[in-house]
NUMISE-626708 format. One record per residue (C-alpha): residue number from 0; x, y, z. Coordinates in Angstrom, 1 decimal. Layout:
N
<r k="NUM" u="X" v="Y" w="Z"/>
...
//
This chain:
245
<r k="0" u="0.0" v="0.0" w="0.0"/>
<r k="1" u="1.5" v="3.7" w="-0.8"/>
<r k="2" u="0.5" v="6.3" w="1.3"/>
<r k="3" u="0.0" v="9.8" w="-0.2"/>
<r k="4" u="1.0" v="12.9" w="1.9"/>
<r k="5" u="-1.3" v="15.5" w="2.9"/>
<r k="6" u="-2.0" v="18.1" w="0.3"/>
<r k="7" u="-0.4" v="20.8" w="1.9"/>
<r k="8" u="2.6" v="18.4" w="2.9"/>
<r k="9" u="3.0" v="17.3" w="-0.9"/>
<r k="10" u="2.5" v="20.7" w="-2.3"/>
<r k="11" u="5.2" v="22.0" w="-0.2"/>
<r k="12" u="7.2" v="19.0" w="-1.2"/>
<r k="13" u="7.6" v="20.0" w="-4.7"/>
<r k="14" u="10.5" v="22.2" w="-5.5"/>
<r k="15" u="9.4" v="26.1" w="-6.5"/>
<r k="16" u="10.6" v="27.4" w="-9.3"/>
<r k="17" u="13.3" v="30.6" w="-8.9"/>
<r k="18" u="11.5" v="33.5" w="-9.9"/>
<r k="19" u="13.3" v="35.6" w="-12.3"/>
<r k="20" u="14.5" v="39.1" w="-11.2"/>
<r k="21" u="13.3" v="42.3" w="-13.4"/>
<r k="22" u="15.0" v="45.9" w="-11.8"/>
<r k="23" u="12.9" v="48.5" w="-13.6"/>
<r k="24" u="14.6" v="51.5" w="-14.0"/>
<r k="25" u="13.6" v="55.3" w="-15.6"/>
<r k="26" u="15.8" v="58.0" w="-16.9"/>
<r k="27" u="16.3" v="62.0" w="-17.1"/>
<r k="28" u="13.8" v="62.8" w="-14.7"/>
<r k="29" u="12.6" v="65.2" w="-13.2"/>
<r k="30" u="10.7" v="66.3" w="-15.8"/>
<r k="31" u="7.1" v="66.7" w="-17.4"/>
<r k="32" u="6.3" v="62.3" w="-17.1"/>
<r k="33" u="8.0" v="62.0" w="-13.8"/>
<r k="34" u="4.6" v="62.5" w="-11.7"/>
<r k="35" u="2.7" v="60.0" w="-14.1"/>
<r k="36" u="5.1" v="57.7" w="-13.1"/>
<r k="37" u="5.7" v="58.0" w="-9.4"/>
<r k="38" u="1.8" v="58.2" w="-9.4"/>
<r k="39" u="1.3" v="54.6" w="-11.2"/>
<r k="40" u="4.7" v="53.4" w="-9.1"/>
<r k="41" u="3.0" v="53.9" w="-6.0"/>
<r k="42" u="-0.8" v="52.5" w="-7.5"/>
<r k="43" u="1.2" v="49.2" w="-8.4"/>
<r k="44" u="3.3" v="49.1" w="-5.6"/>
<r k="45" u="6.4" v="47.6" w="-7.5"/>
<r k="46" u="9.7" v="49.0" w="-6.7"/>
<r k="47" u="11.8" v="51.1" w="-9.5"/>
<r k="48" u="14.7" v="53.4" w="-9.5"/>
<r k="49" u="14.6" v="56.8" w="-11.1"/>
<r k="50" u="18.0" v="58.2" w="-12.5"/>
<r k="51" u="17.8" v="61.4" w="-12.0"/>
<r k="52" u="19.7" v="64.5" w="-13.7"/>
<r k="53" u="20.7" v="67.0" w="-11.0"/>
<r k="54" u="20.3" v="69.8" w="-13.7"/>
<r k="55" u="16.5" v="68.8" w="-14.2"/>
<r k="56" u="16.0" v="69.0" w="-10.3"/>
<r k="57" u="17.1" v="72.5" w="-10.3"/>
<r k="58" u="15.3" v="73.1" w="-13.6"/>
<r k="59" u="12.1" v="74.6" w="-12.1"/>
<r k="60" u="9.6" v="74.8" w="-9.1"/>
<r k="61" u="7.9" v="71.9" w="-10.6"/>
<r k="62" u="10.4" v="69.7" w="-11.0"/>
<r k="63" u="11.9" v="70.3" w="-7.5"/>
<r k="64" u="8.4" v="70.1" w="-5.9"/>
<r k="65" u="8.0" v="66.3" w="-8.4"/>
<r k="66" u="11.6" v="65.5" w="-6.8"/>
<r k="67" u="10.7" v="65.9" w="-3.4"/>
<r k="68" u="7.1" v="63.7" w="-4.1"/>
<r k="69" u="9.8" v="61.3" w="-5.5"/>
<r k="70" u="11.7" v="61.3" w="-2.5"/>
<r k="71" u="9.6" v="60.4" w="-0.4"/>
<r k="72" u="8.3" v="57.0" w="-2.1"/>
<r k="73" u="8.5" v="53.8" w="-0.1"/>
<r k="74" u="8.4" v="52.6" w="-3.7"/>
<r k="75" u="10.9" v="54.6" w="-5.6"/>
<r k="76" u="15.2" v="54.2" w="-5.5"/>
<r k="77" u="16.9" v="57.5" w="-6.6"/>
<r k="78" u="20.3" v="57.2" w="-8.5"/>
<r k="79" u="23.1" v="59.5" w="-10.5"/>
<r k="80" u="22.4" v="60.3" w="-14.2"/>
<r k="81" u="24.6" v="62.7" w="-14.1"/>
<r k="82" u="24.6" v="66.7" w="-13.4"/>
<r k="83" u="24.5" v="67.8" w="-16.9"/>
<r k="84" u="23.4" v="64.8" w="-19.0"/>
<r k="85" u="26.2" v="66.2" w="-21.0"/>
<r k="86" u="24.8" v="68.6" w="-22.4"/>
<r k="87" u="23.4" v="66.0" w="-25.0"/>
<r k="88" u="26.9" v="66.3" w="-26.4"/>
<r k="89" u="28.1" v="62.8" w="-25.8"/>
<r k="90" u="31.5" v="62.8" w="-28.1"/>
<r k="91" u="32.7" v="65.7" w="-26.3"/>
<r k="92" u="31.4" v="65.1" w="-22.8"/>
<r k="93" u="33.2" v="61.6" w="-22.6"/>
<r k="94" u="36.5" v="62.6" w="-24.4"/>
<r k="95" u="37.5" v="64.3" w="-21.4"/>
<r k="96" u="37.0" v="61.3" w="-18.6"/>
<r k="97" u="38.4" v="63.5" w="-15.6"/>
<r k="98" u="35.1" v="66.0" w="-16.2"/>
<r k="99" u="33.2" v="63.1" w="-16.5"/>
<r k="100" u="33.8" v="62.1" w="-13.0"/>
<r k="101" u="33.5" v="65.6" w="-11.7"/>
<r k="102" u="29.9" v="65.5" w="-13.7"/>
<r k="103" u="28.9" v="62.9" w="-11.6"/>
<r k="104" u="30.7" v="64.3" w="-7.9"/>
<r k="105" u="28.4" v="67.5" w="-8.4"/>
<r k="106" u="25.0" v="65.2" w="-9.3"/>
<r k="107" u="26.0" v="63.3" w="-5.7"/>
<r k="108" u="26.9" v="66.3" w="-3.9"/>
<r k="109" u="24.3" v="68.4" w="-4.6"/>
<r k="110" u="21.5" v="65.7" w="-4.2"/>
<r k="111" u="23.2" v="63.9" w="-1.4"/>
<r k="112" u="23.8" v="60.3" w="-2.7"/>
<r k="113" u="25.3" v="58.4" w="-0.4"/>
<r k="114" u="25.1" v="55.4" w="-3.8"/>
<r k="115" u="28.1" v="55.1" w="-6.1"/>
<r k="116" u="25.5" v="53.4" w="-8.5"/>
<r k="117" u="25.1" v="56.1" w="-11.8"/>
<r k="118" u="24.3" v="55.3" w="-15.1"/>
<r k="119" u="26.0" v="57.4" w="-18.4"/>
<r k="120" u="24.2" v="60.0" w="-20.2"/>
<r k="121" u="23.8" v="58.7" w="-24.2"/>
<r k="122" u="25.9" v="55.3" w="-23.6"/>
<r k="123" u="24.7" v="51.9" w="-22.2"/>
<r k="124" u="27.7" v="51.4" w="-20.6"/>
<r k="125" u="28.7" v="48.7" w="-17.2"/>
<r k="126" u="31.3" v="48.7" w="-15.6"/>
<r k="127" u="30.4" v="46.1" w="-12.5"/>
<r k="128" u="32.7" v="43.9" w="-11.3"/>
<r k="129" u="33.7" v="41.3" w="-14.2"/>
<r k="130" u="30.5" v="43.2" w="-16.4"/>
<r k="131" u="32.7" v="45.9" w="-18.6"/>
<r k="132" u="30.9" v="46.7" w="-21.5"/>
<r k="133" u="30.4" v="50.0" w="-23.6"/>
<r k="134" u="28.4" v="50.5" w="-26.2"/>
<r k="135" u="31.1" v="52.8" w="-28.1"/>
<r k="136" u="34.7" v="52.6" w="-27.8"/>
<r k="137" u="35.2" v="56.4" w="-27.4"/>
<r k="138" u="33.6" v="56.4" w="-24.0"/>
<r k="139" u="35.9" v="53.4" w="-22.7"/>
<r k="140" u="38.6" v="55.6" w="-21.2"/>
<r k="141" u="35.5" v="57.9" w="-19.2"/>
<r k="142" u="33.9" v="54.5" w="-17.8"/>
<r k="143" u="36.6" v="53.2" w="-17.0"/>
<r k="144" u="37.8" v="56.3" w="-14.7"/>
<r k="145" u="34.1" v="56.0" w="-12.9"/>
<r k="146" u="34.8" v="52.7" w="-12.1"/>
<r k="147" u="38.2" v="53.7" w="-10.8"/>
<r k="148" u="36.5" v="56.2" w="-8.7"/>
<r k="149" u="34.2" v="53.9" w="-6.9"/>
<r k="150" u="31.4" v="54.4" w="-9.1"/>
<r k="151" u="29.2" v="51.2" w="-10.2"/>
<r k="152" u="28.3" v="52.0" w="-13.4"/>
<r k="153" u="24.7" v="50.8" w="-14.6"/>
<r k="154" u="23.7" v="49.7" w="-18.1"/>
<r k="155" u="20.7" v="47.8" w="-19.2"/>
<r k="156" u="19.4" v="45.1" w="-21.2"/>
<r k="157" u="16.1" v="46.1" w="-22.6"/>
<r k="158" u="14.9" v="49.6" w="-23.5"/>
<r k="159" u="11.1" v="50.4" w="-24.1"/>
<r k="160" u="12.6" v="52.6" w="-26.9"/>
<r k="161" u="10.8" v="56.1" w="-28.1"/>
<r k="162" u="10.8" v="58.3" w="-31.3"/>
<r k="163" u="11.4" v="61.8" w="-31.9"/>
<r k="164" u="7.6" v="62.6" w="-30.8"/>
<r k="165" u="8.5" v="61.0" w="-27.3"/>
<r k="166" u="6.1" v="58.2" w="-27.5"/>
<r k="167" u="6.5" v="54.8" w="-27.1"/>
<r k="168" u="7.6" v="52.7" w="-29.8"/>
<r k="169" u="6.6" v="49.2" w="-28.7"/>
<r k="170" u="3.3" v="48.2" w="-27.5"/>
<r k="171" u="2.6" v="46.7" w="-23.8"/>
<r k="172" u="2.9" v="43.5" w="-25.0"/>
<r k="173" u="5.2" v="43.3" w="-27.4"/>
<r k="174" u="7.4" v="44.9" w="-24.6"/>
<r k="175" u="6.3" v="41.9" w="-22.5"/>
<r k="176" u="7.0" v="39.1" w="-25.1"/>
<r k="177" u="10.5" v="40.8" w="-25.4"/>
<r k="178" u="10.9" v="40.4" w="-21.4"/>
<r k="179" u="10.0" v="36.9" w="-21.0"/>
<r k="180" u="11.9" v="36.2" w="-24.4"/>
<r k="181" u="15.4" v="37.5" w="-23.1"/>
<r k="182" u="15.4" v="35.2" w="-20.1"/>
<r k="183" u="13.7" v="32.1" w="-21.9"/>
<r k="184" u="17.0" v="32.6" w="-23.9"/>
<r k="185" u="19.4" v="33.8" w="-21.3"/>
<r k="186" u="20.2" v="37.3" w="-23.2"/>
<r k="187" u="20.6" v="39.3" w="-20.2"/>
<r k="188" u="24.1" v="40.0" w="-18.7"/>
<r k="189" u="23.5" v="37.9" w="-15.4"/>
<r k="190" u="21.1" v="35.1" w="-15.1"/>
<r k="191" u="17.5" v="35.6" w="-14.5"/>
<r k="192" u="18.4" v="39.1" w="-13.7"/>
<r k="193" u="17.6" v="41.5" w="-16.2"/>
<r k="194" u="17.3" v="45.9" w="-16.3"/>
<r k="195" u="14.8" v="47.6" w="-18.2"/>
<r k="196" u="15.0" v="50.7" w="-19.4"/>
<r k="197" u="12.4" v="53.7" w="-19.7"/>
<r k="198" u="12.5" v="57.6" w="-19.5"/>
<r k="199" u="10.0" v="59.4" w="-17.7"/>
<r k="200" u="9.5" v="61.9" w="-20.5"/>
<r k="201" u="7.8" v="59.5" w="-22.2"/>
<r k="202" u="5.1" v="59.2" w="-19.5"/>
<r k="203" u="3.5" v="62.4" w="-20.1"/>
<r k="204" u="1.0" v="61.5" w="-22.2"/>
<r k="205" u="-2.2" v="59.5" w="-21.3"/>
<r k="206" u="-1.9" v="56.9" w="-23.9"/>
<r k="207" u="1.6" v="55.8" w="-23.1"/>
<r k="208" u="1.1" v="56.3" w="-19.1"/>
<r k="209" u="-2.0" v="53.6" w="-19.7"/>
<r k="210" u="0.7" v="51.7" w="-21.3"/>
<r k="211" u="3.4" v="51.6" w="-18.8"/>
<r k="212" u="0.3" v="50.3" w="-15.9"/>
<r k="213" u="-1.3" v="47.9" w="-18.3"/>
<r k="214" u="2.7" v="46.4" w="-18.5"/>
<r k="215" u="3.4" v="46.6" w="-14.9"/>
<r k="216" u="-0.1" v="44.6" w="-14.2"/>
<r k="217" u="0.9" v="42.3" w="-16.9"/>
<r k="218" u="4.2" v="41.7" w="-15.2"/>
<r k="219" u="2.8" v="40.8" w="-11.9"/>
<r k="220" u="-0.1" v="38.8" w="-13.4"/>
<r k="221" u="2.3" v="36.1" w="-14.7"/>
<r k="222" u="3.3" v="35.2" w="-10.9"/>
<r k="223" u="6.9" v="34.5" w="-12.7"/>
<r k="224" u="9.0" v="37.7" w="-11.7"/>
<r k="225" u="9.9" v="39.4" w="-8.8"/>
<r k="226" u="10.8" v="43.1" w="-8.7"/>
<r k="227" u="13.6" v="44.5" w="-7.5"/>
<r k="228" u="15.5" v="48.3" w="-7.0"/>
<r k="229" u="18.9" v="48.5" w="-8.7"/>
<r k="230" u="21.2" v="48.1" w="-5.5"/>
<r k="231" u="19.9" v="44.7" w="-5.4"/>
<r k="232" u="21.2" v="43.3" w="-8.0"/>
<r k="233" u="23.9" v="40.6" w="-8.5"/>
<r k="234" u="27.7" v="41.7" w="-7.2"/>
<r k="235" u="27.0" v="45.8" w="-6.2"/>
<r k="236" u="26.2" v="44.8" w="-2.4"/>
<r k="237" u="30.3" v="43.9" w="-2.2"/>
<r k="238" u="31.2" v="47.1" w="-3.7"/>
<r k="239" u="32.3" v="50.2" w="-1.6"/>
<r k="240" u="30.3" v="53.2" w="-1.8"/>
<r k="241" u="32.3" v="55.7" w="-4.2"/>
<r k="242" u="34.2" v="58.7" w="-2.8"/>
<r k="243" u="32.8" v="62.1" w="-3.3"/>
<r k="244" u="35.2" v="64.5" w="-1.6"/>
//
């Protein structure tokens, strides 16, 4: 005679499967989206880091007043973008890599980061442990003085791309086949880990604000991924914090 266990006993018997790990992360704000997304951040309760442009929070009254309903988010991670985003001249902002450091000391000075985790203006660029990768040779020489400096430099994997109207190239769902595609194939740069990029400028429309929450919901609705801020991921919690005097 076999005996079958309990249904509670068997169920917990059976192995459950590792979730995969999605850090969801915005760029350039503050600016005109920012508030759409803090607003469907804190609706869906899913945790995401902004990298913020220290320019932009000193921009206006309205973006300081957005960066200070930012900041105080149980939901939202703040992170360097840089002061000056360059000036949106990225040949000549990263040929000199000793004012691209100091670009980055002002954005953490003036903002008070205590995180050495920034992210380039214009370059998907990491520099993380044994991750060193740039998306154009010319800015090797600038990442690699970050990294030099303490900084943990941030790329991504997947970018919910725009065009020159600022809205939203792919749908929802084709954003979330691409998702579940790039880990069903392991094309992210750590295993089950992967970092998604958006900019909050895009966000300040309806349509593509009904988008981003229709994406998030899908997301969670799978049950398959957790959700995680950028200082959690794989290798930056044995990295010192970067110096800033």
């Amino acid at each position: 005679i076999t005996a079958s266990l309990p249904k509670e006993e068997s169920e917990s018997a059976i192995p459950k499967k590792k979730k995969k790990t999605i850090y969801l992360t915005f760029d350039d704000g503050p600016n005109k989206g920012t508030q759409n997304v803090l607003d469907i951040i804190n609706d869906e309760q899913i945790p995401v880091t902004l990298f913020v442009i220290g320019e932009h929070v000193y921009g206006s009254r309205l973006q300081a007043s957005v960066y200070d309903s930012v900041k105080r988010s149980a939901y939202i991670e703040l992170a360097n973008h840089s002061f000056t985003h360059a000036h949106n001249k990225f040949t000549k902002f990263y040929s000199v890599p000793a004012d691209v450091v100091n670009d980055f000391k002002r954005c953490a000075d003036s903002l008070s980061f205590s995180s050495g985790i920034v992210r380039t203006p214009g370059r998907n660029i990491w520099r993380l442990n044994d991750i060193k990768q740039s998306d154009n040779h010319l800015s090797n020489a600038a990442a690699d003085s970050l990294q030099k400096s303490g900084y943990t430099v941030m790329g991504w994997d997947l970018e919910w791309h725009f065009n020159d109207k600022l809205q939203a190239i792919q749908t929802y769902d084709e954003l979330a086949g691409q998702i579940d595609s790039m880990f069903v194939h392991n094309r992210t740069k750590t295993s089950d880990h992967l970092v998604w990029l958006a900019h909050d400028q895009v966000y300040s429309n309806s349509k593509d604000s009904t988008s981003l929450r229709k994406l998030l919901g899908k997301l969670k609705e799978k049950g398959e991924y957790d959700f995680a801020f950028i200082n959690r991921y794989p290798g930056i919690e044995k990295i010192p914090k970067a110096d800033s005097s």
